[in-house]
TORZA-813381 format. One record per residue (C-alpha): residue number from 0; z negated, x negated, y. Coordinates in pm, 1 decimal. Layout:
REC     k          w          u          v
REC   NUM          Z          X          Y
...
***
This chain:
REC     k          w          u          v
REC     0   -11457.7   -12703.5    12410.6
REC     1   -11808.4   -12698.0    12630.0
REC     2   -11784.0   -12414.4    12832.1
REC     3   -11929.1   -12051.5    12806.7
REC     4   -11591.4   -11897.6    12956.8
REC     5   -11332.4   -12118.8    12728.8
REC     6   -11525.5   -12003.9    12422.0
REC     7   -11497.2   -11619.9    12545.6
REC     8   -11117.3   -11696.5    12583.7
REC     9   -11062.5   -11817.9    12238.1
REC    10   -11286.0   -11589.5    12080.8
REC    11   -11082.1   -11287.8    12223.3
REC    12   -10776.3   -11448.3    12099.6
REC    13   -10940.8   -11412.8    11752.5
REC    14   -10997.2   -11056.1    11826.3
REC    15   -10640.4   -10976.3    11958.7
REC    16   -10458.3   -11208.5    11596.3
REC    17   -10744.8   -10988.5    11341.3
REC    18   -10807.4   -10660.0    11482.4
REC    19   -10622.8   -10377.1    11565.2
REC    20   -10771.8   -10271.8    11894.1
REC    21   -11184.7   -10385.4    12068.9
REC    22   -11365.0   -10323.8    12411.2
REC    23   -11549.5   -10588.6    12600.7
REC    24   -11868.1   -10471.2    12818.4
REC    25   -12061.4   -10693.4    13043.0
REC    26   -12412.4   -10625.0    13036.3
REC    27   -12667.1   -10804.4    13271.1
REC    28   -12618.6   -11162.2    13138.4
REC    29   -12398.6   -11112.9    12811.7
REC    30   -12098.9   -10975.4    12698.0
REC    31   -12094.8   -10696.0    12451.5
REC    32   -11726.1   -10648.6    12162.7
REC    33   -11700.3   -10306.6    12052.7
REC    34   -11446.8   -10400.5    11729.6
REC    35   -11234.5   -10106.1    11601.6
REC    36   -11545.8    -9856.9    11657.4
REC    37   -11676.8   -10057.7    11332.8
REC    38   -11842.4   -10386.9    11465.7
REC    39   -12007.8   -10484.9    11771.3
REC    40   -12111.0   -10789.8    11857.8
REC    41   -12330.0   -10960.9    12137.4
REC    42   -12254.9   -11314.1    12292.4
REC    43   -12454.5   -11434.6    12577.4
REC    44   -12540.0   -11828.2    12672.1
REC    45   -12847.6   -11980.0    12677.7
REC    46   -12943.5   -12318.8    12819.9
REC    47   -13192.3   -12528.8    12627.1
REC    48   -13313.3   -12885.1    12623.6
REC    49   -13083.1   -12932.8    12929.6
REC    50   -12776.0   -12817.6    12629.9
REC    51   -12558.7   -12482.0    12656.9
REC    52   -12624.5   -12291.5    12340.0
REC    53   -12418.9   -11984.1    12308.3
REC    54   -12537.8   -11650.9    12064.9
REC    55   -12324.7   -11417.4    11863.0
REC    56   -12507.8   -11146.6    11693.7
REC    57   -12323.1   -10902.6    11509.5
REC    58   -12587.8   -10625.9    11588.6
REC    59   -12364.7   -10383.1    11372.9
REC    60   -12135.5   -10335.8    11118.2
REC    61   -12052.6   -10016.2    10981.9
REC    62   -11793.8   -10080.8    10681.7
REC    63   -11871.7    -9881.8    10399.1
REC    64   -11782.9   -10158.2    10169.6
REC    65   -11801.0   -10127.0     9760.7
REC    66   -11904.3   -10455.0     9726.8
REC    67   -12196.1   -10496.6     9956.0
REC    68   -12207.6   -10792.3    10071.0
REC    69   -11864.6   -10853.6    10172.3
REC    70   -11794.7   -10681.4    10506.6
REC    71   -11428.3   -10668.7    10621.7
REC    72   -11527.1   -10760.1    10977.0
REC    73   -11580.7   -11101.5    10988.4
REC    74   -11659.8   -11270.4    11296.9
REC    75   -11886.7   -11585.4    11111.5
REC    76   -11528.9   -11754.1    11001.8
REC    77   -11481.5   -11786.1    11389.6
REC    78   -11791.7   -11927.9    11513.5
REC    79   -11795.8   -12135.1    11236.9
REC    80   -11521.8   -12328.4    11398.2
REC    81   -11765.7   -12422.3    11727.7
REC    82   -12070.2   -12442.4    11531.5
REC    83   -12190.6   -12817.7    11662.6
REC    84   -12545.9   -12744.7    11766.2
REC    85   -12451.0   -12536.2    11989.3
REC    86   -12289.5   -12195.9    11855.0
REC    87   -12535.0   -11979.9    11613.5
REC    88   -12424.3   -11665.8    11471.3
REC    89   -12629.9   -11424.1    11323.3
REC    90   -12481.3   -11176.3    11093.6
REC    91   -12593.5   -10790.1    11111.9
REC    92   -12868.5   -10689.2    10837.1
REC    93   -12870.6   -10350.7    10785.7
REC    94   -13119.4   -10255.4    11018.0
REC    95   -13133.3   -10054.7    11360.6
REC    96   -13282.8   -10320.7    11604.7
REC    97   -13509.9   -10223.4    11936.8
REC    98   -13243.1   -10439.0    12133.9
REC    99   -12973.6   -10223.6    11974.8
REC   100   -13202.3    -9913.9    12122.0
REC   101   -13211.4   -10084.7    12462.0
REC   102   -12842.6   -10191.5    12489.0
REC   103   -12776.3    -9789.3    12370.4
REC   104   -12950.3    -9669.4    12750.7
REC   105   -12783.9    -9940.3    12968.6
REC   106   -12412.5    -9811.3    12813.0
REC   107   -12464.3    -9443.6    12683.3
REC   108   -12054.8    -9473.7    12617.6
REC   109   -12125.9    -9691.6    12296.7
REC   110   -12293.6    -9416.7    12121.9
REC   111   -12461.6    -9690.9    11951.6
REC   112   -12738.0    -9483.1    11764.3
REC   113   -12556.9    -9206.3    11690.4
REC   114   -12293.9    -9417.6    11518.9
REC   115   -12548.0    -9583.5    11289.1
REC   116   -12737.3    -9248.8    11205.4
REC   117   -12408.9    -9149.2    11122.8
REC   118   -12315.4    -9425.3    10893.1
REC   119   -12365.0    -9390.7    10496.0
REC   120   -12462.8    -9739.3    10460.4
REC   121   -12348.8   -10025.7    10237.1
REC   122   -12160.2    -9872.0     9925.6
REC   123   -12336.6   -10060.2     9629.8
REC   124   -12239.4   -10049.3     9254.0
REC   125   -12557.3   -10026.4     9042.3
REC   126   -12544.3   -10125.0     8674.3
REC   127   -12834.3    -9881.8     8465.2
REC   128   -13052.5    -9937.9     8176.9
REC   129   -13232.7    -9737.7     7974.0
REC   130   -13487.9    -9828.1     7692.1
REC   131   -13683.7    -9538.4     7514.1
REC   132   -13997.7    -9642.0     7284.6
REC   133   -14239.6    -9282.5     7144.7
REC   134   -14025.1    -9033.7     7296.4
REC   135   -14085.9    -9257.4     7644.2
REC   136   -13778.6    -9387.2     7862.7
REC   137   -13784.4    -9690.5     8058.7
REC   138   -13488.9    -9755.8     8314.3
REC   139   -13392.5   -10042.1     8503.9
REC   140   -13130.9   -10105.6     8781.3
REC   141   -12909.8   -10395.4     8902.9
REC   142   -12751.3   -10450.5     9221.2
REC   143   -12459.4   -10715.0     9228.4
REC   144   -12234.5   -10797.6     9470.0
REC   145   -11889.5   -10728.6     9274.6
REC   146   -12035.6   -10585.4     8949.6
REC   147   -11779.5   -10307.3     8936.3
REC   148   -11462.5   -10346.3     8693.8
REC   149   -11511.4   -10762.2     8616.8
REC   150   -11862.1   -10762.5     8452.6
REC   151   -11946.4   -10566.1     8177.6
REC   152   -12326.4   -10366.3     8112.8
REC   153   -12390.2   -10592.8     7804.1
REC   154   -12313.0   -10909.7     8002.5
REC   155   -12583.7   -10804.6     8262.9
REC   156   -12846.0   -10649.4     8034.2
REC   157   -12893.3   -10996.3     7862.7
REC   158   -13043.0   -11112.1     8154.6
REC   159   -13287.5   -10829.4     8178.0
REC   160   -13586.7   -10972.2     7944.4
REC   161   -13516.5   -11305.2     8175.3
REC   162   -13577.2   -11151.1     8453.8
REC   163   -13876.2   -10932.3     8317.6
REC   164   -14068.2   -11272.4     8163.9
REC   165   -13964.8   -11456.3     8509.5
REC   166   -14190.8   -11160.5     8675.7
REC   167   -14475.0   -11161.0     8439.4
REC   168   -14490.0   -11515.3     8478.5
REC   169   -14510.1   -11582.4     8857.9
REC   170   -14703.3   -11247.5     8893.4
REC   171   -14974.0   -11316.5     8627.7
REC   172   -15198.9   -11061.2     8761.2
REC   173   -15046.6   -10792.4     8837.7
REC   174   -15075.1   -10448.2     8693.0
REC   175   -14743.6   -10433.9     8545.2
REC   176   -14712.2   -10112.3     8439.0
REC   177   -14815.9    -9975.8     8800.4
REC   178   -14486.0   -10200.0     8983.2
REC   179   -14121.3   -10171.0     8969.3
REC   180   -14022.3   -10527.3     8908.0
REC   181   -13832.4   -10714.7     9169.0
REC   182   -13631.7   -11045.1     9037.0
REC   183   -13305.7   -11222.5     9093.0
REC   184   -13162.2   -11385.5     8762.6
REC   185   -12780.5   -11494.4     8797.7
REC   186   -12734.0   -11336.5     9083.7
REC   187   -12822.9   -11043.1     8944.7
REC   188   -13122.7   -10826.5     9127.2
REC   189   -13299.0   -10664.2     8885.2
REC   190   -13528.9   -10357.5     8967.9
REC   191   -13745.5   -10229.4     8635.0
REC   192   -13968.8    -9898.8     8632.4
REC   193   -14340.0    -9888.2     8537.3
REC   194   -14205.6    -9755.0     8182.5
REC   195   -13964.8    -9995.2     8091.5
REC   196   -14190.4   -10255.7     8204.5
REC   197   -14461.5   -10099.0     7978.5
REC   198   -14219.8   -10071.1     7636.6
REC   199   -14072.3   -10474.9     7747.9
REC   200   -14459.9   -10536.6     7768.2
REC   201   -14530.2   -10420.0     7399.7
REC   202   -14237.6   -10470.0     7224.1
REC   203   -14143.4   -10847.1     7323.8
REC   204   -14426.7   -10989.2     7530.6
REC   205   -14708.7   -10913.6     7349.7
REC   206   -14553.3   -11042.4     6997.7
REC   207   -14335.8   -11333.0     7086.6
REC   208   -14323.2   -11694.2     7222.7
REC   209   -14182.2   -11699.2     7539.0
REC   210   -13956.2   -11980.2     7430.7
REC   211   -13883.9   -11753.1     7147.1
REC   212   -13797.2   -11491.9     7423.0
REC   213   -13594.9   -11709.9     7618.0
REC   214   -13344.8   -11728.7     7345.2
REC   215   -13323.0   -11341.6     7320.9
REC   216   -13020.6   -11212.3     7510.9
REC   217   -12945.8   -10869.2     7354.1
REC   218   -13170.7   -10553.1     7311.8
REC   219   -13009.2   -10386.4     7028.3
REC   220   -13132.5   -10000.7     7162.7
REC   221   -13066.2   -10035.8     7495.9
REC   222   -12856.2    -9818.4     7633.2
REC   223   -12654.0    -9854.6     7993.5
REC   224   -12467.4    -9624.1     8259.3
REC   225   -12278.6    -9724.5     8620.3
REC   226   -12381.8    -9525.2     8926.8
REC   227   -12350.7    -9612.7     9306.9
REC   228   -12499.3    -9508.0     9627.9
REC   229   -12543.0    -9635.1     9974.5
REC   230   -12792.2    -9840.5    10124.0
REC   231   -12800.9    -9907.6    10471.9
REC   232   -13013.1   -10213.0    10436.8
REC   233   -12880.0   -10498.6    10167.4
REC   234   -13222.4   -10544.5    10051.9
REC   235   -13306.1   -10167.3    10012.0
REC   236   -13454.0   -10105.3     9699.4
REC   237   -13299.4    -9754.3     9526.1
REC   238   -13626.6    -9645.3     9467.2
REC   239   -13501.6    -9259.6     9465.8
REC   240   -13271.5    -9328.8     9166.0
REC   241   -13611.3    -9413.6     8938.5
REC   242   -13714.0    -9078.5     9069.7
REC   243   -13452.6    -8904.4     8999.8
REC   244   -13432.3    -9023.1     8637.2
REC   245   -13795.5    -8959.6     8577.8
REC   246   -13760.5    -8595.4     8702.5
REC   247   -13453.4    -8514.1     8489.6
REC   248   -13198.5    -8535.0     8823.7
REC   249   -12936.5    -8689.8     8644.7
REC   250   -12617.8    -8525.2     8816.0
REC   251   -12500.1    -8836.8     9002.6
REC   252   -12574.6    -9094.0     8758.4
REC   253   -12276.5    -9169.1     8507.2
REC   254   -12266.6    -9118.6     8161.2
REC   255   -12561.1    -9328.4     7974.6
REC   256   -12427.2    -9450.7     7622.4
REC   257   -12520.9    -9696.2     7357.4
REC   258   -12381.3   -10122.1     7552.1
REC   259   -12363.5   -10250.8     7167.4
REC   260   -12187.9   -10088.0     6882.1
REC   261   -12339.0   -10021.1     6572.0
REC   262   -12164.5   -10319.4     6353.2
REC   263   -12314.1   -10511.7     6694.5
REC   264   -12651.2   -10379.0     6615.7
REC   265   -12616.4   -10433.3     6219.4
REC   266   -12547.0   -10827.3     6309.3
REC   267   -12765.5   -10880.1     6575.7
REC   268   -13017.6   -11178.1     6503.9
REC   269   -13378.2   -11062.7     6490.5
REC   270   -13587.0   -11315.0     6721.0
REC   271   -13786.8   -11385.6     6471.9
REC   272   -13474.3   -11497.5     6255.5
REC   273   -13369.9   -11744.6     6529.4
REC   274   -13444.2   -11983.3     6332.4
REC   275   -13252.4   -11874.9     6087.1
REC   276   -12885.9   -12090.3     5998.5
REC   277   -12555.4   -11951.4     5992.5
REC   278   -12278.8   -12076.2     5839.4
REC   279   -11979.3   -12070.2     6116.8
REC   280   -11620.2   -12230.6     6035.1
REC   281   -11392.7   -12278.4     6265.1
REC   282   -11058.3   -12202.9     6157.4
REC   283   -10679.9   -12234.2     6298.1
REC   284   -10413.5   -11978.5     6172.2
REC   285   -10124.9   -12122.2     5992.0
REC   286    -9886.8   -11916.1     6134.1
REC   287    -9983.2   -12140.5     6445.3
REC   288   -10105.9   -12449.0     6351.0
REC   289    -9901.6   -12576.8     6605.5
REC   290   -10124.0   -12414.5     6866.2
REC   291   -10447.0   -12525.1     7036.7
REC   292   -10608.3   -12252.3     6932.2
REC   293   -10933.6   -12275.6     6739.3
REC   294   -11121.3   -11942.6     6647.1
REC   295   -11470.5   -11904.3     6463.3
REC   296   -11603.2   -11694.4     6168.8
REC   297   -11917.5   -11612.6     5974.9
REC   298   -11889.0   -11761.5     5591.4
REC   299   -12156.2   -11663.2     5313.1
REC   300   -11964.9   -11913.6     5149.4
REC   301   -12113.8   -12284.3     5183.0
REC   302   -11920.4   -12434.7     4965.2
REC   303   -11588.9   -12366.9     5265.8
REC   304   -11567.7   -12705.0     5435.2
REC   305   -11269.8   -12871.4     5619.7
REC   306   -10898.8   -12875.1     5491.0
REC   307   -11001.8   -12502.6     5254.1
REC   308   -10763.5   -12242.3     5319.7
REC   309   -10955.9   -11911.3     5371.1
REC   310   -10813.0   -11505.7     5422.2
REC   311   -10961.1   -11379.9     5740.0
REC   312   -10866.6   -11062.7     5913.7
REC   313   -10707.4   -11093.8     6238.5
REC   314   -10663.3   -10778.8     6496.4
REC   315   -10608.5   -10544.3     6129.8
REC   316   -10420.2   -10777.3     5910.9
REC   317   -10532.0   -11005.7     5666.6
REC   318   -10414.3   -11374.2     5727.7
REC   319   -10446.6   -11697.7     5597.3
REC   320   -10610.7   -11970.0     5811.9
REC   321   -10691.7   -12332.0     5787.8
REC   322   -11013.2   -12465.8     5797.4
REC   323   -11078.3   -12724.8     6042.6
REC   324   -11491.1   -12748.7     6104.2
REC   325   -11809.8   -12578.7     5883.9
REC   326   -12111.1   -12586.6     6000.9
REC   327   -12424.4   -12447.2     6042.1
REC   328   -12621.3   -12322.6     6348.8
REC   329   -12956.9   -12164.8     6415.3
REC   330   -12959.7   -11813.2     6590.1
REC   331   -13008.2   -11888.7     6903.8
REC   332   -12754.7   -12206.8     6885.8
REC   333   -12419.7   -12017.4     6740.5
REC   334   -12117.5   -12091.9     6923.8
REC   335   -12013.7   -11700.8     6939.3
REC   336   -12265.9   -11449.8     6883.7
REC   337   -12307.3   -11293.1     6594.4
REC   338   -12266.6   -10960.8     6632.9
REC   339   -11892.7   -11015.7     6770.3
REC   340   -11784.6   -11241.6     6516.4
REC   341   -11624.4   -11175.9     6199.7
REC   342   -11689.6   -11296.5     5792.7
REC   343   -11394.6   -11487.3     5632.6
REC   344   -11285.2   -11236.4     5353.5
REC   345   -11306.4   -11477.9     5129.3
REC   346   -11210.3   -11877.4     4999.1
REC   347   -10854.6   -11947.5     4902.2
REC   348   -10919.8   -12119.9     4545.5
REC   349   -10606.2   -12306.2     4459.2
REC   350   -10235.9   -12340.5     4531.2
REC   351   -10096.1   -12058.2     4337.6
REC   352   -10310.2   -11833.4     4498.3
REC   353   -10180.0   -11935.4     4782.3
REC   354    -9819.5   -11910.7     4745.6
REC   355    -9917.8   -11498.2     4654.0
REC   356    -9938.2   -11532.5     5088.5
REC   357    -9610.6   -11699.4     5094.8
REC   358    -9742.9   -12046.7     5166.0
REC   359    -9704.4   -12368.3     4956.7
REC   360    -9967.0   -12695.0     4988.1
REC   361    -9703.5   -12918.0     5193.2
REC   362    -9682.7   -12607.2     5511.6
REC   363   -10061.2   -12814.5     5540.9
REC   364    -9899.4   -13097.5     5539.0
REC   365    -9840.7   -13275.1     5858.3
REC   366   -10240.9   -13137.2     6023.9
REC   367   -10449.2   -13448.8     6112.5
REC   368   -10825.4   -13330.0     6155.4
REC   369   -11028.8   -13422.8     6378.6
REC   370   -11290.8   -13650.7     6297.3
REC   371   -11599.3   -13581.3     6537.8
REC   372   -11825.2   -13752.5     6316.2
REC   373   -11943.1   -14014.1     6545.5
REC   374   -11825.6   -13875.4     6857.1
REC   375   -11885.8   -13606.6     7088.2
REC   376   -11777.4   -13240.4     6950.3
REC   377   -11465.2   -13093.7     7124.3
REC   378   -11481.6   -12822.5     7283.5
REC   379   -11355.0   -12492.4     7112.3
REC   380   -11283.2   -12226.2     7230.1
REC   381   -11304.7   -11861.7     7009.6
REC   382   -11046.3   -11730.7     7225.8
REC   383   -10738.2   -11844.6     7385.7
REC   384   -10579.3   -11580.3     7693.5
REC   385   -10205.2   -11554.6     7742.8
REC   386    -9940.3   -11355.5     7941.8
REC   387    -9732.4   -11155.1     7726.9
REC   388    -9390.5   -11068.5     7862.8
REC   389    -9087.2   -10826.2     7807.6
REC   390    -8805.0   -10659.1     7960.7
REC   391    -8660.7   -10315.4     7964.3
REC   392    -8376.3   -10121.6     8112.2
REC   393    -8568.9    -9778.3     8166.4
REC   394    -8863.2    -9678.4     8371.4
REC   395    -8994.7    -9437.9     8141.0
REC   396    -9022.7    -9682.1     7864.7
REC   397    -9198.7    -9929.2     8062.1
REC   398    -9411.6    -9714.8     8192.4
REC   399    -9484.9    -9595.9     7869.5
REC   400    -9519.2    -9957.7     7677.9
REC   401    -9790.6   -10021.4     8000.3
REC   402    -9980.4    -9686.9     7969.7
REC   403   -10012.6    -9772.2     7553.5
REC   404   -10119.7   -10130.6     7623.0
REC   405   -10386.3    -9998.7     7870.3
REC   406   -10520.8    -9711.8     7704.6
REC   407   -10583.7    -9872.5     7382.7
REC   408   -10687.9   -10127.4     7559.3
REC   409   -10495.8   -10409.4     7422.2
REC   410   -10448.2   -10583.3     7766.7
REC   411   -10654.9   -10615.6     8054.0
REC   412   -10392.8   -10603.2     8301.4
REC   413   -10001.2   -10499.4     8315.0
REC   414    -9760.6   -10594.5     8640.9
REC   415    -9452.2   -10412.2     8640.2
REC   416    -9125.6   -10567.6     8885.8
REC   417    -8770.1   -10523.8     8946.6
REC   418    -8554.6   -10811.1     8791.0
REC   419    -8187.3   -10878.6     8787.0
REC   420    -8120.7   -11040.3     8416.2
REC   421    -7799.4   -11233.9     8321.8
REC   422    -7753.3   -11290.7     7962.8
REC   423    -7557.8   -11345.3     7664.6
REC   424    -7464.2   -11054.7     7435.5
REC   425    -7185.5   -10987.8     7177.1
REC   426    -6997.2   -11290.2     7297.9
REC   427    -7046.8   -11262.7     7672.2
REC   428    -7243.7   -11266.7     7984.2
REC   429    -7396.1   -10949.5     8054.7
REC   430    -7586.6   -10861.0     8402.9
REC   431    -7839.1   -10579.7     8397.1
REC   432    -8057.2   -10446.7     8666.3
REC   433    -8452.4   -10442.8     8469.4
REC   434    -8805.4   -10388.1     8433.1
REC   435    -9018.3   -10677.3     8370.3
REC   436    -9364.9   -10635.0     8240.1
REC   437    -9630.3   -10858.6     8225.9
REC   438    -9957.0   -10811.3     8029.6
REC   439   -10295.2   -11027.1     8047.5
REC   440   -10452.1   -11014.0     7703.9
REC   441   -10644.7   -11228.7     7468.5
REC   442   -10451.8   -11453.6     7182.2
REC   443   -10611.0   -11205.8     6869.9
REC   444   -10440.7   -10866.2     6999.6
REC   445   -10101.5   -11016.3     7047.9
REC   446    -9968.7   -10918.4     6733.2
REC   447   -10071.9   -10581.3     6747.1
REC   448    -9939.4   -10594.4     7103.5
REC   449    -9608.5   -10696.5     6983.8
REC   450    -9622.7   -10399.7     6723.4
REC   451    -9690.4   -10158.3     6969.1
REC   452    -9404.9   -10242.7     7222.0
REC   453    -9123.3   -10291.8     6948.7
REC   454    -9245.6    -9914.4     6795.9
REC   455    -9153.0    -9805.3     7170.7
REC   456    -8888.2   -10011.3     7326.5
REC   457    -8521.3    -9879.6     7263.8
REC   458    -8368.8   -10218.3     7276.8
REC   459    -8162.9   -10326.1     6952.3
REC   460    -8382.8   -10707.8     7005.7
REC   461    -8687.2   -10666.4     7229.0
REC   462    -8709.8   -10939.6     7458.9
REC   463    -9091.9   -11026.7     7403.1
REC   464    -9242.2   -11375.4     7453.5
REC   465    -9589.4   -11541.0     7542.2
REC   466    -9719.0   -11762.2     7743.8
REC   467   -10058.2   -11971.7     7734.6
REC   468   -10296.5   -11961.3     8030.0
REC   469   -10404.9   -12290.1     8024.9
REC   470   -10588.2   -12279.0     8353.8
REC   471   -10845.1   -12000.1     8398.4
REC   472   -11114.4   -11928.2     8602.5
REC   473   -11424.7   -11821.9     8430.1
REC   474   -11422.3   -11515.3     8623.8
REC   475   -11066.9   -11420.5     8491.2
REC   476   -11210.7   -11510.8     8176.0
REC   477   -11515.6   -11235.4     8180.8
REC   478   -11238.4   -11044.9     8323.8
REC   479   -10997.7   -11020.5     8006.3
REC   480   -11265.5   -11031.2     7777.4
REC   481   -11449.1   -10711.9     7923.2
REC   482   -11152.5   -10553.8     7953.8
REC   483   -11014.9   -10615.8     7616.9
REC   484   -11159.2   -10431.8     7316.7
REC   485   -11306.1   -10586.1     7053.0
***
């Protein structure tokens, strides 16, 4: 394709597959697209260096989109076809342009200013911190483009002193306490009051390393909320929210509560103790030593080592497990932080104390352990994810089982479809019309999972199974782990 017209021709074709209705308007020398009264976009040709170069601007876009930076109109996937040097598309930003204002007079039917006066802007998630030192609070936002529902306010707050010693390092003199901090760790924009920046200042700056600070990643006190508002510019800064805090207008922002609980807070390392060791073991349980899954613990114990057999508590019950790594780590090294993980309840002496659990010495068996002693560790994992399944006859009772699951938030998600189900009972084939239900969950609630649905189902033999997601996407994984309680 090399022509102005055949690239007008396909590009309305685009328009006619995606979009429910548009309007074209010629104007002097280019063509305006008026999409669904949403987006409107300008394409005109230009010749340069003896080449035809052809222009898309999107000079609006008026989705009101929850995560900001993903507009529903999409006319880049198009050009992006043609782009050879001679296609260039430039998305819209937000802002009300003067060649917006001048297209506006030459076609009054486009209504083009009054449509983006109109407009609420980008719907935007904001994550909220606040940090009180002397009867003083501090707040900082964040601005992320899908924050909402798959990361949680702990997971973003530990980059908050990141982004606060990024600042203070490439703006050595500035008057921190007199700026609202600007910085983009992970993705995440963080924007930090005078206040906070002022108790961040005293409380970690002032008395630590910064490659003590650097391994720092959780603020015991800190306390988080969710809020939202529009912005009609992606770069906007939410400046009015600070004010609003600071005066006491707190109507619109969610409820603020304590990101860490207090057995969190009890177990949090101290930076200074970051050099401090912990004793971690890594442990499999034996009613699945079978399974590739390898879980960790906290032992005051030293004397645990590979091959012991230790009681541990897993989602309320007390279980046996098997050894199969002990080592030590410094605080800022562990391989699950502290404050989530869990002591071993204590060492399993000898054999007859552990036949009291109903195991003998030769259930140990047939477990080869893996030497790592001259190679590379493997990698474990402290949690495994799985898909828990079952069927039922009765809508009630699976919407029940799903509503349990949820609110006690055992799972992170639950499907629930139509099945037809042939199977064998009391001696011959039976067919049934059912519900199957499907639940996303992590390994260590699937027993009390199982507990749950068989103190609700109404079938004689539940049918409940399990199945290991071996291949997971580390957003899935944030996902199910946010969503799943402790």
């Amino acid at each position: 394709m090399n022509s102005f017209k055949e690239f007008l021709i396909e590009f309305e074709k685009y328009l006619e597959k995606k979009f429910w209705n548009f309007k074209k308007y010629e104007i002097d020398d280019y063509f305006l697209y008026d999409i669904e009264k949403i987006s409107v976009v300008l394409i005109e040709r230009k010749e340069e260096f003896s080449k035809e170069h052809i222009i898309c601007k999107e000079l609006l876009n008026l989705k009101n989109e929850k995560y900001y930076n993903y507009p529903d109109i999409k006319i880049k996937p198009f050009c992006s076809k043609y782009i050879k040097e001679w296609v260039t598309f430039y998305p819209f930003k937000g802002k009300i342009t003067e060649e917006l204002k001048l297209i506006d007079k030459k076609q009054p039917s486009l209504k083009l200013l009054e449509r983006y006066e109109n407009w609420e802007g980008y719907g935007v998630v904001i994550a909220g911190f606040q940090l009180e030192n002397n009867n003083e609070k501090g707040y900082a936002f964040v601005k992320f483009s899908s924050i909402c529902g798959i990361v949680e306010l702990r997971e973003v707050a530990k980059h908050l002193l990141d982004a606060y010693i990024d600042f203070t390092i490439e703006n050595p003199s500035v008057n921190i306490e007199n700026e609202k901090v600007i910085k983009i760790v992970n993705e995440f924009e963080f924007m930090i009051d005078k206040t906070m920046a002022k108790i961040l200042n005293e409380r970690y700056i002032k008395k630590y390393s910064i490659d003590s600070l650097r391994k720092a990643k959780e603020i015991a006190d800190l306390k988080g909320f969710w809020t939202s508002v529009y912005l009609k510019d992606k770069k906007e800064i939410p400046y009015d929210l600070f004010n609003d805090l600071e005066n006491g207008k707190t109507e619109d922002i969610g409820i603020i509560y304590d990101i860490y609980t207090n057995n969190m807070k009890s177990r949090m390392p101290k930076i200074e103790d970051f050099d401090k060791e912990y004793y971690y073991v890594t442990v499999l349980y034996t009613d699945n030593l079978d399974v590739y899954g390898f879980y960790n613990y906290l032992s005051d114990d030293k004397s645990v080592k590979a091959g012991d057999k230790v009681l541990v508590n897993r989602a309320g019950d007390d279980v046996v497990a098997l050894v199969t790594k002990a080592k030590y780590y410094l605080g800022a090294e562990v391989p699950f932080p502290v404050s989530r993980t869990k002591q071993i309840i204590k060492k399993i002496e000898n054999d007859e104390e552990l036949q009291k659990y109903g195991y003998k010495p030769e259930d140990f068996a047939g477990y080869e352990f893996y030497d790592d002693e001259d190679e590379d560790e493997p990698e474990y994992y402290h949690y495994l994810y799985y898909i828990v399944t079952t069927l039922c006859d009765k809508q009630e009772i699976a919407d029940r089982i799903s509503k349990t699951l949820m609110e006690k938030k055992l799972v992170a998600g639950s499907q629930i479809s139509k099945v037809r189900s042939d199977y064998w009972w009391g001696g011959k084939i039976e067919t049934k019309e059912e519900f199957k239900l499907e639940f996303r969950t992590r390994a260590d609630k699937i027993n009390e999972i199982v507990e749950t649905i068989k103190s609700i189902h109404d079938y004689q033999v539940p049918a409940i199974s399990r199945t290991e997601i071996r291949c997971l996407t580390e957003e899935m994984e944030k996902w199910i782990d946010e969503s799943v309680e402790y």
